[in-house]
C-alpha positions as CSV (number, residue, x, y, z in Angstrom):
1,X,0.0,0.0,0.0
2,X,1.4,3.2,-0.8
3,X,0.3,4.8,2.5
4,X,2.7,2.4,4.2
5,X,6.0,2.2,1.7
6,X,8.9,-0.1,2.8
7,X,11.8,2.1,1.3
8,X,11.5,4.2,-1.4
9,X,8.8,2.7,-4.2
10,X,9.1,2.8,-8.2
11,X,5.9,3.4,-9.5
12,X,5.1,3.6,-13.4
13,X,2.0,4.9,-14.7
14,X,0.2,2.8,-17.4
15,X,-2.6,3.2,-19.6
16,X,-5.2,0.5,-20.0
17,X,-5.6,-0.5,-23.8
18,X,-8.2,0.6,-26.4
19,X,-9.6,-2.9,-26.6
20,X,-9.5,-5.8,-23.9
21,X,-6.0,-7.8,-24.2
22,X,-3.6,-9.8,-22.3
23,X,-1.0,-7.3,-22.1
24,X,-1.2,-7.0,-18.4
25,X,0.7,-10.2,-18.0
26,X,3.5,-8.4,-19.3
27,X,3.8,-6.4,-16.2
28,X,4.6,-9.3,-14.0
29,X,8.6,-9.6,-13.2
30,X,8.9,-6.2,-14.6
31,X,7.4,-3.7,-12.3
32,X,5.6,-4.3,-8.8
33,X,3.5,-1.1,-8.8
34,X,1.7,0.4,-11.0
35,X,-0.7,3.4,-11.5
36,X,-3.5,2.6,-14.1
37,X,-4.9,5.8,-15.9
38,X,-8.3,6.6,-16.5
39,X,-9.0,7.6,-19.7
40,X,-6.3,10.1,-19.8
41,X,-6.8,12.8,-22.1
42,X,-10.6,11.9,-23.1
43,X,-9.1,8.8,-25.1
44,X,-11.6,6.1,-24.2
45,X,-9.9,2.9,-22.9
46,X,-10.6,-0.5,-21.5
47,X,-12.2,1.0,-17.3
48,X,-9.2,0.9,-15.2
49,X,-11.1,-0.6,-12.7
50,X,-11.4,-3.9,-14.8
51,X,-7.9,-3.6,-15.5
52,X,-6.7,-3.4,-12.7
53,X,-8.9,-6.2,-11.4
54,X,-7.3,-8.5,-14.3
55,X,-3.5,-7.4,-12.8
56,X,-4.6,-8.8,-9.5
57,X,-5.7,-12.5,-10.7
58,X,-2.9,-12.5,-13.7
59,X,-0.1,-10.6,-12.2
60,X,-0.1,-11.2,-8.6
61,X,3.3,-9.4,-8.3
62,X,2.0,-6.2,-9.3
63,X,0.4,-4.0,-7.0
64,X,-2.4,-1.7,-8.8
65,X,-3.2,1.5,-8.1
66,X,-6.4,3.0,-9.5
67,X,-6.8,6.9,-11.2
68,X,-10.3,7.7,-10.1
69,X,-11.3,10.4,-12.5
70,X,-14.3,12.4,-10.8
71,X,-14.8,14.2,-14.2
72,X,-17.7,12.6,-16.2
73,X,-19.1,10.5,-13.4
74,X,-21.6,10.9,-10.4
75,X,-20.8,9.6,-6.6
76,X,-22.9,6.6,-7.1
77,X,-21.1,5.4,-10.0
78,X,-17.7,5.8,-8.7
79,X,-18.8,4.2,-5.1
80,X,-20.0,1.2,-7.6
81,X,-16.7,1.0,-9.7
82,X,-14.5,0.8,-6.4
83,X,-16.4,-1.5,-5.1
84,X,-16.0,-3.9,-7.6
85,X,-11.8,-3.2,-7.3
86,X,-12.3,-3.9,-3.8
87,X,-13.8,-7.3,-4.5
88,X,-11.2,-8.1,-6.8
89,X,-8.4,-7.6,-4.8
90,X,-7.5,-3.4,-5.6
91,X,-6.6,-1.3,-2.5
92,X,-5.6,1.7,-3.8
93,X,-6.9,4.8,-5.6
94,X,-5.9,8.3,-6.9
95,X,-9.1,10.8,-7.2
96,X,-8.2,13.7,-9.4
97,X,-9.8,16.1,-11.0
98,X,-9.5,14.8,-14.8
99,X,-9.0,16.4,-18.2
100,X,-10.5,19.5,-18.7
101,X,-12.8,18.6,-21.6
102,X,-15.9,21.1,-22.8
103,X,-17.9,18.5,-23.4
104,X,-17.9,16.8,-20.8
105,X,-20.2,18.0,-17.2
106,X,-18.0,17.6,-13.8
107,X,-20.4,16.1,-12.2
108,X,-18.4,14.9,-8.9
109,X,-16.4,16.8,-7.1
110,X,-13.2,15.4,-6.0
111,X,-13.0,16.6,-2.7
112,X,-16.5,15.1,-1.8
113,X,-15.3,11.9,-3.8
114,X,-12.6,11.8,-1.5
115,X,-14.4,12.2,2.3
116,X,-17.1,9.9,0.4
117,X,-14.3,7.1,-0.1
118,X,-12.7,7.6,3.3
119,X,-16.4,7.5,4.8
120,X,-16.6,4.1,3.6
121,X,-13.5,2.7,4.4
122,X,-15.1,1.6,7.8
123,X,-17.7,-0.9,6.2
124,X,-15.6,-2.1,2.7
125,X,-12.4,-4.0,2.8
126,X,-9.3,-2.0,3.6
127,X,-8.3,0.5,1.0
128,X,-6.2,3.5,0.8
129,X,-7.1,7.1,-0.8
130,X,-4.8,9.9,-2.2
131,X,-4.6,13.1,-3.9
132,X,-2.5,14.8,-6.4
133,X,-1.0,18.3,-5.8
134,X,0.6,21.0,-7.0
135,X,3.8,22.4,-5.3
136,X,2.1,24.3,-2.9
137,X,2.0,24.0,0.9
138,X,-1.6,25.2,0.9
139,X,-3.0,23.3,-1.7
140,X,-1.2,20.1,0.6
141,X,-2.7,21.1,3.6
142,X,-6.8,21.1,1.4
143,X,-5.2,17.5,0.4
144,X,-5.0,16.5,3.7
145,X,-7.8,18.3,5.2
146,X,-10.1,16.5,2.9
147,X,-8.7,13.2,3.8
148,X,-5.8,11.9,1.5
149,X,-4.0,9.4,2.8
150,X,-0.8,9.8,0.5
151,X,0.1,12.4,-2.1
152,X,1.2,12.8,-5.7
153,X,3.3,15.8,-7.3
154,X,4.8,17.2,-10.4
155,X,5.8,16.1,-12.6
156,X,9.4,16.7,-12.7
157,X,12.0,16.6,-15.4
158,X,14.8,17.8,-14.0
159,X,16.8,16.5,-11.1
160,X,17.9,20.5,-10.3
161,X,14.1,21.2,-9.8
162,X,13.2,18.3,-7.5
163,X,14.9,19.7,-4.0
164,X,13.5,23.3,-4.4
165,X,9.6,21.6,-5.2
166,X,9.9,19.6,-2.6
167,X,10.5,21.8,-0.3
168,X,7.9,24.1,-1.6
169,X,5.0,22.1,0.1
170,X,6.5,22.1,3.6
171,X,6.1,18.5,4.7
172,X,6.4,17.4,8.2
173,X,6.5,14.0,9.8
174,X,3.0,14.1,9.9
175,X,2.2,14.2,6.8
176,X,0.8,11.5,4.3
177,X,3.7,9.6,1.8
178,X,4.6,11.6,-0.8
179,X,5.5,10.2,-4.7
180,X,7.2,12.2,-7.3
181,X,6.0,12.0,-10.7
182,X,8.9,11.6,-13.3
183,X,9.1,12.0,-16.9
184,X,12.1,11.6,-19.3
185,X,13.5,14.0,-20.9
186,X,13.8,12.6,-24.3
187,X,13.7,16.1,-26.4
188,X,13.0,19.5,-27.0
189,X,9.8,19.3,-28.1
190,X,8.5,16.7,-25.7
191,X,9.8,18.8,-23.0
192,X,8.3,21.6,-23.9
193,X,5.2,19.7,-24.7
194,X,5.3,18.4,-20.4
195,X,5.9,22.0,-19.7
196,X,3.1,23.1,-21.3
197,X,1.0,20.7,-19.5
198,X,2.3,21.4,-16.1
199,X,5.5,19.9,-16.0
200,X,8.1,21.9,-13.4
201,X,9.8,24.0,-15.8
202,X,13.4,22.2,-16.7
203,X,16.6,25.0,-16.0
204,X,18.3,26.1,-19.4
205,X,21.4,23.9,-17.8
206,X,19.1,21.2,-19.1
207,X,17.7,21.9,-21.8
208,X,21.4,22.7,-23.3
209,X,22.7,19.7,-22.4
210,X,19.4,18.1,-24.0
211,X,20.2,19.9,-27.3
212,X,23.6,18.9,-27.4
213,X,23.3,15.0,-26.9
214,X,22.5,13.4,-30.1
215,X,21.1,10.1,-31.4
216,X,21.0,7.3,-28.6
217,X,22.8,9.7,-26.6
218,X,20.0,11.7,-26.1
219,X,18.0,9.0,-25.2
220,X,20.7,7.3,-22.7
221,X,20.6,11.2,-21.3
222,X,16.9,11.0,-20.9
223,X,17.0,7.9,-18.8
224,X,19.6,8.8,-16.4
225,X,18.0,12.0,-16.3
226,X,14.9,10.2,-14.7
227,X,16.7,8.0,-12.3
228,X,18.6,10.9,-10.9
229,X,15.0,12.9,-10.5
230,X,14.4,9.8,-8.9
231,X,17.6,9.6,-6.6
232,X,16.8,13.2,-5.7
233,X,13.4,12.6,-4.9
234,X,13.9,9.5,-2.5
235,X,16.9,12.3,-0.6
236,X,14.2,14.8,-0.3
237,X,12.6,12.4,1.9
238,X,9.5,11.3,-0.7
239,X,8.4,8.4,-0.5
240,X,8.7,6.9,-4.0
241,X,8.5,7.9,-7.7
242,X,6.2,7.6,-10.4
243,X,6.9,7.0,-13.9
244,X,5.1,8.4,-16.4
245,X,4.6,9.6,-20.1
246,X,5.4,6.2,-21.7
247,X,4.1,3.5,-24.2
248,X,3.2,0.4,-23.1
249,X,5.8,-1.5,-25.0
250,X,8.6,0.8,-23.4
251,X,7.1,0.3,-20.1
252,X,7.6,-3.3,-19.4
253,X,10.7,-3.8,-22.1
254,X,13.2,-0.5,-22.3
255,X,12.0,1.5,-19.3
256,X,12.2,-1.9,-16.8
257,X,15.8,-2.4,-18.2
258,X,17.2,0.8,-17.9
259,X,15.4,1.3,-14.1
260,X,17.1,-2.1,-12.8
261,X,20.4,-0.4,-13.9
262,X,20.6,1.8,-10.8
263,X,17.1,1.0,-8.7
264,X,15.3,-2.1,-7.5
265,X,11.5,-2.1,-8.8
């Protein structure tokens, strides 16, 4: 459970595919934790919930964590989805917010979606709630006010930028896990591209040496990159990092590889 990590976790975020597949038996032996999107970016996939629910009979290994999106769904229908999770064997989920999409109503609130969840944690199975945030000790403090029991930020590409987020948001001892979200650097354009999105800004140190490395270089910089967010992340006392941004096929083949070369997933 991400509320209680032993050592500092690797997490990688995955998206659930278009069509139901067997692709979540890949997972197993490659990564024990993963965070399954929800429909990320209005792109309608295979529900989360039933994918994560197949990780849990097929991939025993890997531990699921759900992205509840409150943004096209009422509280009865996400009470409904997690508990079917619960009875398959999921006991975690992330409620955000979701893509801003002008077709589609908000019609849950996330902060109610939240107190709602940890209302019924005393009659369902046991199960674990957090929140993302943004660098900011106040918007922390809502997070934890409204009830979540650990925390997600960033993203980050940069290692520079990881120290001076962190400590942006305050955290004591008391305070619920936190994970960093990482993405690779793996060009210009796709950095500017996260940044536009609401990626931490990378520094111009960065970005230079991004522009100068060429070929598989660039790529080999992108990955170290990541592990040394990473590295920084786990000595700013957070409690894992989450991986993000990347295909399936790179997820449990390249990315899995190149994270066993310094880390232990």
């Amino acid at each position: 459970m991400l509320t209680d990590p032993e050592g500092f976790r690797h997490i990688v975020e995955v998206n659930p595919p278009e069509l139901p597949n067997m692709s979540h038996m890949l997972l197993e032996g490659a990564w024990s934790s993963v965070l399954v999107t929800d429909n990320v970016f209005g792109k309608i996939r295979v529900s989360p919930y039933a994918f994560a629910a197949r990780i849990t009979h097929d991939a025993p290994s890997v531990s699921p964590t759900i992205v509840v999106s409150t943004r096209d769904r009422n509280i009865l229908a996400i009470e409904s989805e997690v508990r079917g999770a619960l009875g398959n064997g999921v006991r975690s989920f992330l409620v955000v917010v979701g893509d801003t999409l002008p077709a589609v109503d908000h019609l849950a609130d996330h902060y109610e979606i939240v107190r709602h969840l940890r209302d019924l944690q005393h009659e369902l199975p046991a199960f674990e709630v957090g929140m993302p945030t943004r660098f900011a000790a106040w918007q922390k403090r809502r997070r934890i006010d409204a009830g979540a029991q650990f925390l997600v930020a960033g993203p980050i590409i940069d290692p520079a930028t990881v120290a001076p987020s962190v400590e942006k948001l305050d955290m004591t001892a008391d305070d619920p896990p936190l994970y960093v979200m990482v993405i690779p650097p793996f060009g210009g354009d796709w950095v500017a591209r996260m940044e536009s999105m609401g990626a931490v800004p990378a520094t111009p140190e960065l970005k230079a040496q991004l522009a100068e490395a060429e070929g598989e270089g660039r790529r080999a910089f992108a990955w170290e990159a990541a592990r040394q967010v990473a590295h920084e992340a786990e000595r700013a006392g957070c409690a894992g990092s989450i991986l993000m941004g990347l295909r399936f096929d790179t997820i449990v083949d390249e990315a899995a590889l190149q994270w066993r070369q310094r880390t232990s997933i």
